[in-house]
N, C-alpha and C positions, 0 to 999 in steps of 0.2 A: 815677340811678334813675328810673323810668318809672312812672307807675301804671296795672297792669294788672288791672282787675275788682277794684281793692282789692288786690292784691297787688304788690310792689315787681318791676320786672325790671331787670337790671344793664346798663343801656349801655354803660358804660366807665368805667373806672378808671387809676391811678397811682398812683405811691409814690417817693419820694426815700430813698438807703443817705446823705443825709447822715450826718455823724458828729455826735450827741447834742449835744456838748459846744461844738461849733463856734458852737450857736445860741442856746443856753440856759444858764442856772444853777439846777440843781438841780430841771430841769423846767418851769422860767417861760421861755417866749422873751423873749431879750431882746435878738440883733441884726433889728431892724422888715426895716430894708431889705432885707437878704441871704436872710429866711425869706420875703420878697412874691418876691426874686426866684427863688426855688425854688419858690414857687407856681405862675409863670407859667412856668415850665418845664415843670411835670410839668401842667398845663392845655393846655400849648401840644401835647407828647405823647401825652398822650390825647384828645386833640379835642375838647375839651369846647366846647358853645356854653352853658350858660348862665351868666352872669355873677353868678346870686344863687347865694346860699352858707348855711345853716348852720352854726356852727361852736360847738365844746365847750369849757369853762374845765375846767382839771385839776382833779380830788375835791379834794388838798388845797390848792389855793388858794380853797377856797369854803367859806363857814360854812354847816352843813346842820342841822335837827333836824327833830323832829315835836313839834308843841304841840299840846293838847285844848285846846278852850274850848266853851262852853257857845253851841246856835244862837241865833243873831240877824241881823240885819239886814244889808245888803253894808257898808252906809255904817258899823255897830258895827263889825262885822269889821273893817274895815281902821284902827280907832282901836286893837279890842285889840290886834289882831296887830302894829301898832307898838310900845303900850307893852311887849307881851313881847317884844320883837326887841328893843328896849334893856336889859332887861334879861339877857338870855344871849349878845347878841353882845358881844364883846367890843371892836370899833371904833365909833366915834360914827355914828349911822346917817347922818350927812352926808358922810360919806368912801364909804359902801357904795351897793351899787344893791340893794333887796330885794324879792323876788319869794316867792310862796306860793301855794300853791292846794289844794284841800278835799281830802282823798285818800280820807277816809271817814264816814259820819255813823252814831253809834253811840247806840242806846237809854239811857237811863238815869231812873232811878227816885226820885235822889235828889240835889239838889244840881248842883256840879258837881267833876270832877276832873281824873286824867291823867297826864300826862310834866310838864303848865307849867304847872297850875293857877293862877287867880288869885282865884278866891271869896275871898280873905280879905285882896286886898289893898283897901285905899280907893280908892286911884286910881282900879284896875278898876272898884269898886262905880260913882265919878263918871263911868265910860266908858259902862258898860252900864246901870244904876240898878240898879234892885231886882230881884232873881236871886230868881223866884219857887223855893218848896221841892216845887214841884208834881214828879209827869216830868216831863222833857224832853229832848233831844237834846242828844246832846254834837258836836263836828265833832271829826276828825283830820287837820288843819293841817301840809304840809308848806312848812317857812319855811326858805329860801335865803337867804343875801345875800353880794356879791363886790366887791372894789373898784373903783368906779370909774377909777380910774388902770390899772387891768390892765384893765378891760373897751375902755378909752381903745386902750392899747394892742395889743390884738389887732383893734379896729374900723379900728384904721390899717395896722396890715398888709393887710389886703383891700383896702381903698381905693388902698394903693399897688403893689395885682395888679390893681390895675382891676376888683374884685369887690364885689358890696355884699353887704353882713350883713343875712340876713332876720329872723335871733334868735339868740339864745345862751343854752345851756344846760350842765348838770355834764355831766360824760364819765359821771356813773352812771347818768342816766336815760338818756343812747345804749344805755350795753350792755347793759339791761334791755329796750330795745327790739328789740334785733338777736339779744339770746341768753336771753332768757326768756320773751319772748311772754306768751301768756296763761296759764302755768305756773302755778298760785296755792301750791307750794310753798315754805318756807323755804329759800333758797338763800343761799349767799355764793359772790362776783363777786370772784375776785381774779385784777385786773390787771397782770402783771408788766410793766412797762415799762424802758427802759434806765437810766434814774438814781432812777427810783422804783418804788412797788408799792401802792397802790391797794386797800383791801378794803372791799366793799360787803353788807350784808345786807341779800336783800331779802324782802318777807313781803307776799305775794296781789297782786307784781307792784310794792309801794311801798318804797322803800329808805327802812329804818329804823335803817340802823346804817350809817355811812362811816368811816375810819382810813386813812392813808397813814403809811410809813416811805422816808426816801429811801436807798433804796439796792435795785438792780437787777438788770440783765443784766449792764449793763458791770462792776460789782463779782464778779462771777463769773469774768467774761473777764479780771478784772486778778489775781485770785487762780492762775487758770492761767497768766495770761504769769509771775508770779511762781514760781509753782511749777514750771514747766520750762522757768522763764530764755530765754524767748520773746520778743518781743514782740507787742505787743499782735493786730496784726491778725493774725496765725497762732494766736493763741487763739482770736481769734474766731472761724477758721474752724477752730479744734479744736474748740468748744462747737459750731460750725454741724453736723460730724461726730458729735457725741453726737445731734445731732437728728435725723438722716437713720438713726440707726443704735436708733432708738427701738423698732421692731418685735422686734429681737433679744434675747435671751438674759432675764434676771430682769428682776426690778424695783429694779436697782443705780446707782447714783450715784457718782463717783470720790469720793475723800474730800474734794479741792479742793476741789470743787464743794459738796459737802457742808457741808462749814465754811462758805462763802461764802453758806448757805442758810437757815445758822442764824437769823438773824435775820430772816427771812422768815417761816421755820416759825414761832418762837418769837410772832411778833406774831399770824399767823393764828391761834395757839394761845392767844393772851391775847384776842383779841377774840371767840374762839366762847365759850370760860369766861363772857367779861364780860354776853353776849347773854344766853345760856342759862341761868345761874345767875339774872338780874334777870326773865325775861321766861316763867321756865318752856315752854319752849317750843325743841326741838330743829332744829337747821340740817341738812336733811336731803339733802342736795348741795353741793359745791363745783365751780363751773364757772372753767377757768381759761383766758386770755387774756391778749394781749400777746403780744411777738417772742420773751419768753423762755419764754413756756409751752409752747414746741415742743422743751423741751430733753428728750434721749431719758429716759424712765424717769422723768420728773419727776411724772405723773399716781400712779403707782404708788408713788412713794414717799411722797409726801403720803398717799395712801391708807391707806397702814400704819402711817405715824406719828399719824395723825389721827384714824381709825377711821370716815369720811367718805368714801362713794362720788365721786371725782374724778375728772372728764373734762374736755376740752379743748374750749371751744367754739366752734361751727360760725355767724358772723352770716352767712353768706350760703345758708343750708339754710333759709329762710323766703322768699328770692330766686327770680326764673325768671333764670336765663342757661345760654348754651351748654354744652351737654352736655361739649362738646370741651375746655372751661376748666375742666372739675374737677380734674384733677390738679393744675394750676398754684392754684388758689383753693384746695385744701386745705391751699396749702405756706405761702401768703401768707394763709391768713383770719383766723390770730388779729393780724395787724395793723390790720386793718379792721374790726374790732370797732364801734369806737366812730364810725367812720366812714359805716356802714353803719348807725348806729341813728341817725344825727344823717341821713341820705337819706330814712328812714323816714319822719320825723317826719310831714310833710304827706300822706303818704299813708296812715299809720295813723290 
């Protein structure tokens, strides 16, 4: 990506049909060598010259929340936000790398409160002292943290593409950047990927709700090789065929597929309950993304089981590139999603 007047334009891109499972368990890469040299493949193909990189840790390999605390100081700050980050993560903060930053700073009248309150612990009291009962502002504190040994790991894959790592961050705040922009409605972000699925709610552009379930595209694909005693890659290009045949007929789904979805639906459906019930406050879109959310009739059926306006989203409709490449980026864009919002970064 290019920055043009502030706005991204697409130089070029790439994509590898590796197969999922060749490089990963469950979503984590874990052959180094093999994914550097698919890197410098699909770099060497599309001509890329710069050697700095951006790159994203999967939603559920990172601990996510939002904490309230009460303003104070940078130097407070970063004593509270520790001792709350030991209490709700659940690894020793020595094994993690943790990262956080202000997302909102809200009025208050009385006290303080929140998601993580701490007015009432001691500790806290010895971190910050005396919590006048005057107003005063509260912050809304969004607290990450990821293991160091996987950060390790994904910094030495690029180094062994001969790429350097400029930062690292969630694949949620990519896709908030590439497919929500400056949206400030309640949205949820589900990601359907090949061995996982990804749901993110976001609220005035800040993700305040993250959940992953592993299971994906390829469990779809394996439910159809089973169900018409296939194998595998003629499924996939049976599911590639429900996709190109998306335009047609209802808003129907084979039953295979259907079953195989179940637990898809069922978790999107336990996390809008979980949001909305706690937070008063309605998810008023589903945007969805990933290689599987191009499967025909998938928008529409969510729709109706849901009862949530769902569409398929577009991260390169915020881009400038060639007119001539729209067909082909409409076919490919829900793969670039996250890709496309981690290009953004420096330019947003």
């Amino acid at each position: 990506m290019a920055n043009i007047s502030g706005r991204p334009r697409l130089i070029t891109y790439g994509f590898s049909e590796k197969n999922i499972n060749e490089l990963s368990t469950s979503g984590v890469i874990g052959d180094v060598k093999q994914t550097a040299k698919i890197l410098v493949e699909i770099c060497s193909k599309a001509k890329t010259t710069s050697k700095k990189v951006i790159t994203a840790l999967p939603n559920f390999s990172v601990f996510s929340s939002v904490i309230t605390l009460p303003a104070m100081s940078k130097k407070e700050l970063n004593s509270a936000v520790s001792w709350e980050a030991k209490k709700i993560i659940p690894t020793p903060l020595e094994e993690i790398i943790l990262d956080w930053k202000i997302i909102e700073e809200i009025s208050a009248t009385t006290g303080v409160g929140g998601e993580a309150s701490l007015a009432n612990s001691n500790q806290h009291n010895r971190v910050l002292g005396k919590i006048s009962s005057r107003p005063q502002k509260k912050l809304k504190i969004l607290l990450t943290g990821a293991s160091r040994s996987l950060i390790k790991k994904y910094v030495e894959i690029f180094n062994q593409a001969g790429l350097l790592v400029l930062g690292l961050e969630t694949e949620s705040l990519a896709l908030i950047r590439s497919l929500v922009g400056n949206d400030k409605a309640i949205i949820m972000i589900v990601d359907l990927g090949a061995t996982t699925s990804s749901l993110t709610i976001v609220d005035k552009g800040v993700p305040v709700l993250m959940r992953s379930i592993e299971i994906g595209g390829l469990a779809i694909s394996k439910a159809i090789s089973s169900s018409l005693n296939i194998n595998l890659d003629r499924a996939e290009q049976f599911k590639q065929d429900l996709s190109l045949d998306a335009e047609t007929a209802e808003n129907s789904l084979p039953q295979t597929v259907v079953k195989s979805l179940a637990p898809i639906l069922n978790e999107i459906k336990y996390t809008l309950n979980f949001y909305q019930s706690g937070n008063n406050k309605k998810v008023e879109k589903i945007i969805l993304t990933g290689g599987t959310s191009l499967l025909g009739h998938l928008t529409g059926y969510l729709a109706n089981n849901l009862n949530v306006n769902t569409y398929i989203g577009d991260p390169f409709s915020r881009t400038i590139f060639p007119t001539e490449l729209k067909p082909v980026l409409d076919r490919v864009g829900s793969r670039f999603s996250v890709a496309v919002g981690l290009a953004m970064r420096e330019i947003n």
